[in-house]
C-alpha positions in Angstrom: 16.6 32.6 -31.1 13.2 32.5 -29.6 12.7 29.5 -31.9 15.6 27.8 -30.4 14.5 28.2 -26.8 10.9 27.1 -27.7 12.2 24.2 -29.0 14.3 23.3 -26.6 11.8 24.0 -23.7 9.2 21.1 -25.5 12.5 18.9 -25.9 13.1 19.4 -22.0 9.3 18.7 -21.1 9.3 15.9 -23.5 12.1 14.2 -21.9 10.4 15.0 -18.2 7.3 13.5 -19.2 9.2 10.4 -20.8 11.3 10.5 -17.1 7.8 10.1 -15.4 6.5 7.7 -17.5 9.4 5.6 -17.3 9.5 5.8 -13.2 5.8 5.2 -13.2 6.1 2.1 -15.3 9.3 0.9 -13.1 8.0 1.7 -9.8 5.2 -0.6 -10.6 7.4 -3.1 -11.2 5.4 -6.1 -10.8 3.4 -5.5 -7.7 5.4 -7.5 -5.2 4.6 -5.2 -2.1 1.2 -5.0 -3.0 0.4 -9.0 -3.3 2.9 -9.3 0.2 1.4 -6.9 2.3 -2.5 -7.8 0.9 -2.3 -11.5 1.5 -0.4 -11.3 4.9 -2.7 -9.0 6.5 -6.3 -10.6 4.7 -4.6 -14.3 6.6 -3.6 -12.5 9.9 -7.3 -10.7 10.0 -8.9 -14.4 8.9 -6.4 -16.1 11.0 -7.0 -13.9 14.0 -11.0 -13.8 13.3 -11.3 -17.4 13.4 -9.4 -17.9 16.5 -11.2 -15.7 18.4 -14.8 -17.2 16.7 -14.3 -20.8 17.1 -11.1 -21.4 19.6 -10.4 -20.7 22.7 -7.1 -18.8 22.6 -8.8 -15.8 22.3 -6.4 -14.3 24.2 -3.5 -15.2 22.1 -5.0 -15.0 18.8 -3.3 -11.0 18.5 -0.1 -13.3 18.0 -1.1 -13.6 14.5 -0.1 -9.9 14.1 4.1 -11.2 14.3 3.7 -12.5 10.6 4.0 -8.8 9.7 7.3 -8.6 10.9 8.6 -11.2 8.6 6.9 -9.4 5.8 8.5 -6.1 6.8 11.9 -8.2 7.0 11.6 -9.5 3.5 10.5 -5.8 2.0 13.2 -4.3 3.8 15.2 -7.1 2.1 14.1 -7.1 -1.0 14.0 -3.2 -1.5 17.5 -2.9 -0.7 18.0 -6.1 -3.5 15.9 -3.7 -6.0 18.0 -0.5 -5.0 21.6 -2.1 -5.6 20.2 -3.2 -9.3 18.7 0.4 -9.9 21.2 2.8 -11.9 19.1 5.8 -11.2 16.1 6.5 -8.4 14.0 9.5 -9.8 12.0 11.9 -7.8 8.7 9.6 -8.7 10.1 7.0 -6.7 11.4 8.9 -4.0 8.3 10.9 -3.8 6.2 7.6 -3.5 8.9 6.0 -0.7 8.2 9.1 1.4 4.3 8.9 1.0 4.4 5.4 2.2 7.4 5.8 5.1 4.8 8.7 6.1 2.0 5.5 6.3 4.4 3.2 8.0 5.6 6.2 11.2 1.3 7.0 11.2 0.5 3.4 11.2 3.2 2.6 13.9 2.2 6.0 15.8 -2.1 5.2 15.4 -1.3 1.2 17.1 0.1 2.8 20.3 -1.7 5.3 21.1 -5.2 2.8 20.2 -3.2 0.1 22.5 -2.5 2.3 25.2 -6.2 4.1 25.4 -7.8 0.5 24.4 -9.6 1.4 21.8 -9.9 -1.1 19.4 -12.9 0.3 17.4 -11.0 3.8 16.7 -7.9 2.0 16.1 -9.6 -0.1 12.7 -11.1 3.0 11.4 -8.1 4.9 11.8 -6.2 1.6 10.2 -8.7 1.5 7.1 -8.0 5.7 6.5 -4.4 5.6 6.9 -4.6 2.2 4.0 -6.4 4.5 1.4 -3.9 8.1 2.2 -1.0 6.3 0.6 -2.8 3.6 -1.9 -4.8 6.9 -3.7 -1.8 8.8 -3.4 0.8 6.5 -5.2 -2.1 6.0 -8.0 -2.4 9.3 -8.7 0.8 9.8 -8.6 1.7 6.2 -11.1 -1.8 7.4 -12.9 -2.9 4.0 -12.0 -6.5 4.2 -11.2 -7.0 0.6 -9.5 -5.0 2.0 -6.2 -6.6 5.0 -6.5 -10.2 3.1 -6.4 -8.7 0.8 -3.5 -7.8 3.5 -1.6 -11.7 5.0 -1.6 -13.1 2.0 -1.0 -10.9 1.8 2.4 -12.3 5.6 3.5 -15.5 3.9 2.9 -15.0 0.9 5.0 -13.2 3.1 7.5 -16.1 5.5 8.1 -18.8 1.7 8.4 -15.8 0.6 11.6 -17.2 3.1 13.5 -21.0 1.4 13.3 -19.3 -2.1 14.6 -19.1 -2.6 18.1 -17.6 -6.4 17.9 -15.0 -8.6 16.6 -16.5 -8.6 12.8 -15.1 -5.3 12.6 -11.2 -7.8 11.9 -12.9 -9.0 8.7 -13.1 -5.3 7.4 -9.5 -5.5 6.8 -10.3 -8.3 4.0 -12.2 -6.0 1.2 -9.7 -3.0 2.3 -7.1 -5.1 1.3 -8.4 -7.0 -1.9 -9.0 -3.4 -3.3 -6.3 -1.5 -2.3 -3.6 -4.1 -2.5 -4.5 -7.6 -3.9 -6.2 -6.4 -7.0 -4.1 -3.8 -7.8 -1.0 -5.8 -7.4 -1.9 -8.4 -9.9 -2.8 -5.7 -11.9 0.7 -4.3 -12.0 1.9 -7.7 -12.5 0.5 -8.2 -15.7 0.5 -4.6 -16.6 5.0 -5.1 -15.9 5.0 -8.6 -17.9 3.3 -6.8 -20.8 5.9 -4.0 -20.9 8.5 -6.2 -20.7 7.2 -8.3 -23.2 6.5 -5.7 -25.7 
């Protein structure tokens, strides 16, 4: 009898462990979000860094900013697309939609209260901690260590804000984002084409 319930407590831990690796492998899908959100916010911070540099609507430049509402648009869009197709949502996935729904509420939460005391300098290094929280977190929990790299790079680069007084401090969003999104979503891209090809 003992036997029986050994055997069948490795059988249930092998299928768990085959459950994770599965949701792991879809979650990653083929790093859609990742490329999205990376190259919208590197143009806006580009974008927005050049107009103030060598324009004169400085004062408008922040208008840049309204791309990420049509980004948000199309990942409300195309997560609802991905969740009609989906048969079963495992507690990976959900566990990773609540650690970046957490990010999204902070990051919405750390822009007006930076707006209202006008201070853009805290504001970037609090941006740059809040990008590595969830990017480490989803690669430790996927076991992917490119996010998880990405997202120490961006506690790094969040911690060097506070020494930059003037506008350069925009172009810190550029290596945050190559790192913690841009890299690892191509990664995941070709890391999905492989397991669907093999």
């Amino acid at each position: 009898m003992s036997n029986q319930a050994q055997l069948s407590a490795q059988s249930s831990l092998a299928l768990i462990e085959s459950m994770i690796n599965k949701a792991q492998n879809r979650y990653s899908e083929n790093g859609t979000l990742y490329l999205l959100w990376g190259w919208i916010i590197f143009t806006c911070s580009l974008v927005h860094y050049s107009l103030l540099t060598y324009t004169s609507m400085g004062a408008n430049a922040g208008y840049i900013w309204m791309l990420t509402i049509a980004a948000l648009a199309y990942q409300l869009y195309y997560l609802n697309s991905k969740e009609k197709k989906e048969t079963v949502k495992t507690y990976t996935d959900e566990m990773i939609g609540y650690v970046w729904m957490v990010f999204g509420i902070s990051m919405g939460v750390v822009s007006f209260i930076s707006a209202k005391l006008g201070n853009w300098q805290l504001m970037y290094a609090l941006i740059l901690l809040l990008y590595g929280m969830p990017t480490f977190l989803t690669g430790a929990i996927m076991r992917f260590s490119p996010l998880k790299i990405g997202g120490i790079v961006c506690w790094l680069l969040s911690v060097s804000a506070v020494y930059i007084s003037t506008k350069e401090i925009i172009l810190l969003l550029i290596p945050a984002v190559i790192s913690a999104w841009i890299i690892p979503g191509y990664l995941l891209r070709a890391k999905f084409k492989n397991s669907f090809n093999g």
